[in-house]
C-alpha positions as CSV (number, residue, x, y, z in Angstrom):
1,X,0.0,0.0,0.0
2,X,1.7,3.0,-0.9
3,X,0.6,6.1,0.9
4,X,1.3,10.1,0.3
5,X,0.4,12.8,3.1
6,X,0.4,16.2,2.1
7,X,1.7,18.1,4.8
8,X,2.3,22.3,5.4
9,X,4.5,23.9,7.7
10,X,2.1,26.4,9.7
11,X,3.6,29.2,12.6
12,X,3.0,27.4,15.6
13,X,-0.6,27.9,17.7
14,X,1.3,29.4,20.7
15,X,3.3,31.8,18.5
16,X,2.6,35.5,19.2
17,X,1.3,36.8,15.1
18,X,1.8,39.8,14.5
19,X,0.7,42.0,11.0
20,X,3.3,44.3,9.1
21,X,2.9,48.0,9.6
22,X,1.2,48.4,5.7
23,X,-0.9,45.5,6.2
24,X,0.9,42.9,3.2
25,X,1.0,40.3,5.8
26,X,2.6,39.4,9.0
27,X,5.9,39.7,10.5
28,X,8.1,36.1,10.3
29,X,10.9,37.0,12.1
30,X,11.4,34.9,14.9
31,X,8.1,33.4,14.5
32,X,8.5,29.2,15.1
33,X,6.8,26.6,12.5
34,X,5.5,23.5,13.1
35,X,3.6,20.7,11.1
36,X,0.2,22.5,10.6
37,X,-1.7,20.4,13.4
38,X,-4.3,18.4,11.2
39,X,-1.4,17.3,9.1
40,X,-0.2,15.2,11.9
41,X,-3.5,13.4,12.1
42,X,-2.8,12.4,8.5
43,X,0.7,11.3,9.1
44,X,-0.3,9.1,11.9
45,X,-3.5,7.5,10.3
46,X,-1.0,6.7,6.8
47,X,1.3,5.3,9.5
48,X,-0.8,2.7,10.9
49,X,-2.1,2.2,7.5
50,X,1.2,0.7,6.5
51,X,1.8,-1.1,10.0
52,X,-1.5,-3.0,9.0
53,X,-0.6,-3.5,5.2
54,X,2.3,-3.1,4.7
55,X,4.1,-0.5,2.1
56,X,5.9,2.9,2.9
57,X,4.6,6.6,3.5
58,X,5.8,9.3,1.5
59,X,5.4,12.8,2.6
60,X,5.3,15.4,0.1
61,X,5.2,19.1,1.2
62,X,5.6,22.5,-0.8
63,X,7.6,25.0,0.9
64,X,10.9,26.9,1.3
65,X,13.6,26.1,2.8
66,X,12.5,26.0,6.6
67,X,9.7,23.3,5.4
68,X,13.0,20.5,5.8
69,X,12.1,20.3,9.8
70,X,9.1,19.6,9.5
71,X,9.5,17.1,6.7
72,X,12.5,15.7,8.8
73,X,9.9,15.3,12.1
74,X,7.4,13.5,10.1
75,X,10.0,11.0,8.3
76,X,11.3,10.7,12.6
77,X,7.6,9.8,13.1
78,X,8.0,6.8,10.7
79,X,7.3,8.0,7.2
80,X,10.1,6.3,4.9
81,X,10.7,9.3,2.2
82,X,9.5,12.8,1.4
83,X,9.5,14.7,-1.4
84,X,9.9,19.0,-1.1
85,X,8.7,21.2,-3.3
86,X,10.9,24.1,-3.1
87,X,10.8,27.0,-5.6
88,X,10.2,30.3,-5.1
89,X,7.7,30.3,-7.9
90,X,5.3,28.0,-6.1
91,X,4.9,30.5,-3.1
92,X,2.3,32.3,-2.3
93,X,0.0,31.2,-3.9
94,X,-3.7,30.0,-2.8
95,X,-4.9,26.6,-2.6
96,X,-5.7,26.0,-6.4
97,X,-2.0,26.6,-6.9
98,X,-0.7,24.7,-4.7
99,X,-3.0,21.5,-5.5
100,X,-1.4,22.1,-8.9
101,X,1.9,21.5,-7.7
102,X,0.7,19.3,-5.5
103,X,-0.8,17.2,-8.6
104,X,2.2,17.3,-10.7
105,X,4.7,15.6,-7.9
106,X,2.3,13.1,-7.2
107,X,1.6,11.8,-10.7
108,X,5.2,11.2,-11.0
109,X,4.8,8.4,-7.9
110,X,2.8,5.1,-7.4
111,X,0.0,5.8,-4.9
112,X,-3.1,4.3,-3.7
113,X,-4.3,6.6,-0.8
114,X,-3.3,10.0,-0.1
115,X,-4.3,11.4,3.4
116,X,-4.5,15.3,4.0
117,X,-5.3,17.8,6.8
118,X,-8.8,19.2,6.9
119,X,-7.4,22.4,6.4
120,X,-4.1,24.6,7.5
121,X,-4.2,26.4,10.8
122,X,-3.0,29.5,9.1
123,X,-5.7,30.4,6.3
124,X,-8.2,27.7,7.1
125,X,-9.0,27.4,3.5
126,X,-9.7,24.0,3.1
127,X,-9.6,23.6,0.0
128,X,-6.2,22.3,-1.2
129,X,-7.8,18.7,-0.7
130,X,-10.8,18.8,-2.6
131,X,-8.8,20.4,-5.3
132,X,-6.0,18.0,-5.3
133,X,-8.6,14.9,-5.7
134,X,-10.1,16.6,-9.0
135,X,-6.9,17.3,-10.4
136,X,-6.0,13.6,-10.2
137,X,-9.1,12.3,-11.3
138,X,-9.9,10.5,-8.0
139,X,-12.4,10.6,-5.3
140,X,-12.4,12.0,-2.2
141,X,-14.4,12.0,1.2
142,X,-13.3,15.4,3.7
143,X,-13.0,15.5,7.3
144,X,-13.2,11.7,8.0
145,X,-12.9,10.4,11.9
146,X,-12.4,6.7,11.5
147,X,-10.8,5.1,8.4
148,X,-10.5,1.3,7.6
149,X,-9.0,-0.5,3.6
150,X,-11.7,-3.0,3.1
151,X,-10.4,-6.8,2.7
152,X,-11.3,-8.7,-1.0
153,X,-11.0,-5.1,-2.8
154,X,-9.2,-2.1,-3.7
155,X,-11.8,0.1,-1.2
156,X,-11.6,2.1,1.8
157,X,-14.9,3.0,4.5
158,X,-14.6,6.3,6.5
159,X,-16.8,7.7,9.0
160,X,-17.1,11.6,8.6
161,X,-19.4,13.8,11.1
162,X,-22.7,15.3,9.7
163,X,-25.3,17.5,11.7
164,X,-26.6,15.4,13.9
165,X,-25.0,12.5,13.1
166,X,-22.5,10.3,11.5
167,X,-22.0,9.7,7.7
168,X,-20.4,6.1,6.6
169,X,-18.7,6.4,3.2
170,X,-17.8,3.6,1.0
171,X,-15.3,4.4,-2.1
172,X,-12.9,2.6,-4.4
173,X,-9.0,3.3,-4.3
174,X,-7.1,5.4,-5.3
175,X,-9.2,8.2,-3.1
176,X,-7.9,11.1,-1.2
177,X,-9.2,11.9,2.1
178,X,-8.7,15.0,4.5
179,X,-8.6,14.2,8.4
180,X,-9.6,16.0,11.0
181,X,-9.3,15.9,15.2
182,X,-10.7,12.3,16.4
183,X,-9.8,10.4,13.7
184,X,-6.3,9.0,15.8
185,X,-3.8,10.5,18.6
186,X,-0.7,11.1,16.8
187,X,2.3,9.5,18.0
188,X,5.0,11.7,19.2
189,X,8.7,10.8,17.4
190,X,11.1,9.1,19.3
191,X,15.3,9.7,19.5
192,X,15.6,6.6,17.4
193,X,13.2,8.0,14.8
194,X,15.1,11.4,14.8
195,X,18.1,9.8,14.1
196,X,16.8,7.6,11.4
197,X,14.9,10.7,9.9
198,X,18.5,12.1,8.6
199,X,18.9,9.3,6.5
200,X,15.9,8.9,4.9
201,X,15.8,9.7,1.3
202,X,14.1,13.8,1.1
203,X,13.9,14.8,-3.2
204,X,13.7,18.4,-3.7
205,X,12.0,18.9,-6.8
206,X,11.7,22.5,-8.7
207,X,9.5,24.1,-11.2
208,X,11.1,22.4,-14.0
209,X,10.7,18.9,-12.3
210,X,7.1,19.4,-12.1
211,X,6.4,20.6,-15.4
212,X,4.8,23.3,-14.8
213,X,5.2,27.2,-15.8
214,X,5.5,29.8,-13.7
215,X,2.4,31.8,-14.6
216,X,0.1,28.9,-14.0
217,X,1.6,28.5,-9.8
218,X,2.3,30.6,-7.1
219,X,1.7,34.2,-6.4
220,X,1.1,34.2,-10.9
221,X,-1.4,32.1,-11.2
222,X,-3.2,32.4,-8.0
223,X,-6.9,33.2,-8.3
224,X,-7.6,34.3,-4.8
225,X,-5.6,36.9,-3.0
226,X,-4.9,38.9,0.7
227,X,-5.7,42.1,-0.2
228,X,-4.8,43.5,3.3
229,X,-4.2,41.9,7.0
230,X,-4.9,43.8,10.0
231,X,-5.4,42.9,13.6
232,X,-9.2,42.2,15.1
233,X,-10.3,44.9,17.7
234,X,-9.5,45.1,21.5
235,X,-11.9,43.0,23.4
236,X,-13.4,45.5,25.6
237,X,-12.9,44.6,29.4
238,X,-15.7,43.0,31.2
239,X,-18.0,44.9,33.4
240,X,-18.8,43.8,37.2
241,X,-22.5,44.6,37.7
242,X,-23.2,46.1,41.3
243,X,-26.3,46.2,43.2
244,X,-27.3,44.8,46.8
245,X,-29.9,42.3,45.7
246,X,-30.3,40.2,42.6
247,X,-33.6,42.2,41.4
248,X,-31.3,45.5,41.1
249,X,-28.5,43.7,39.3
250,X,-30.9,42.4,37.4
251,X,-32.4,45.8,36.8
252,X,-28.6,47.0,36.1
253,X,-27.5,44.8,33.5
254,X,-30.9,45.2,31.3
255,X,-30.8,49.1,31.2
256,X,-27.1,48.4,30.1
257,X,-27.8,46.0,27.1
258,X,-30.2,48.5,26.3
259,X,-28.8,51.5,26.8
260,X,-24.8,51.2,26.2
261,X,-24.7,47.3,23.9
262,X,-28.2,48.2,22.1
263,X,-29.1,44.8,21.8
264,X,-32.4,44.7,23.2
């Protein structure tokens, strides 16, 4: 069985963002990166997909430079080979972009599942999934919670959550599916695995390996752009409503949310 995650390095959750002084986006410097965090559900569930059947994981990531650790912690988690995407051209981009390049590495390799985060933490597009599926021709089923390969055929069933309920999906292989929070605990990598990670085989592959122009990836052939960042509004500080009995609290806090919040 021959998996592929598709993983992005994200700024980590706890990292403190903050947005350039003209608004083109936010300030990197210093900032730490991580695997974005629904990537590692991914990683794990292709994992114990091969410890059940057998095969080998590849990761395959676009990215600069930086991208490498992250790349290097999921191989030390117990992916067998990676593959980087690493060309100025394919940055920033949106998601149709990077599914393209995405597409093009991919249908250079043997695969017959390819696992994906629900979304990235740091636009929450969701999309680059979806996309990725159509480009290759193959189905897809997003933000599964329990995934099994059925026996006596190429076919997979997921569970996915639906609005007051659960949704059980049946389709044939190849199929991509994005995973989301539930679907496993990811396993955390050991010393051994780090130090096994710096051998593994990791293929950078540019432009020109992919095939692929210039104006068609990237920042040129995006479709969807940041016009402007900026920083939400202060939260105002809460108010402590005084008053000796609960009837003229009570009393207080209505002629506020009418007169001050207008909401009633």
């Amino acid at each position: 069985m021959n998996v592929i995650v598709c993983l992005k390095q994200v700024p980590d959750t706890e990292s403190v963002i903050k947005v350039k002084p003209d608004g083109s986006g936010i300030e990197t410097e210093g900032l730490k990166y991580v695997i974005n965090p629904y990537d590692e559900f991914a990683v794990e569930e292709a994992l114990r997909t091969k410890e059940k059947l057998g095969g080998e994981v590849t990761i395959v990531c676009v990215g600069p430079d930086r991208a490498v650790e992250s790349i290097r912690m999921a191989l030390a988690m117990g992916a067998d080979k990676a593959v980087h995407l690493n060309d100025p051209a394919l940055f920033e981009g949106d998601a149709l972009t990077t599914a393209k390049a995405l597409a093009a590495a991919i249908k250079q390799m043997p695969y017959d599942l390819i696992f994906c985060g629900k979304q990235a933490v740091d636009d929450d597009m969701a999309q680059v999934g979806p996309a990725l599926a159509q480009l290759l021709g193959i189905p897809h089923v997003s933000v599964i919670n329990k995934f099994e390969v059925l026996e006596g055929g190429p076919a997979a069933r997921v569970t996915r959550q639906v609005e007051g309920g659960e949704e059980i999906v049946e389709c044939p292989l190849p199929a991509l599916f994005t995973c989301q929070k539930g679907l496993n605990e990811p396993r955390y990598a050991s010393l051994p695995g780090i130090m096994k990670a710096k051998k593994k085989p990791l293929e950078t592959k540019d432009l020109a390996a992919l095939g692929l122009s210039a104006d068609e990836v990237g920042a040129k052939g995006a479709r969807v752009k940041a016009v402007r960042y900026y920083s939400p509004p202060e939260r105002q500080p809460g108010r402590i409503i005084e008053g000796e009995t609960v009837e003229e609290r009570v009393a207080q806090l209505v002629k506020l949310l009418r007169d001050e919040a207008k909401v009633i």
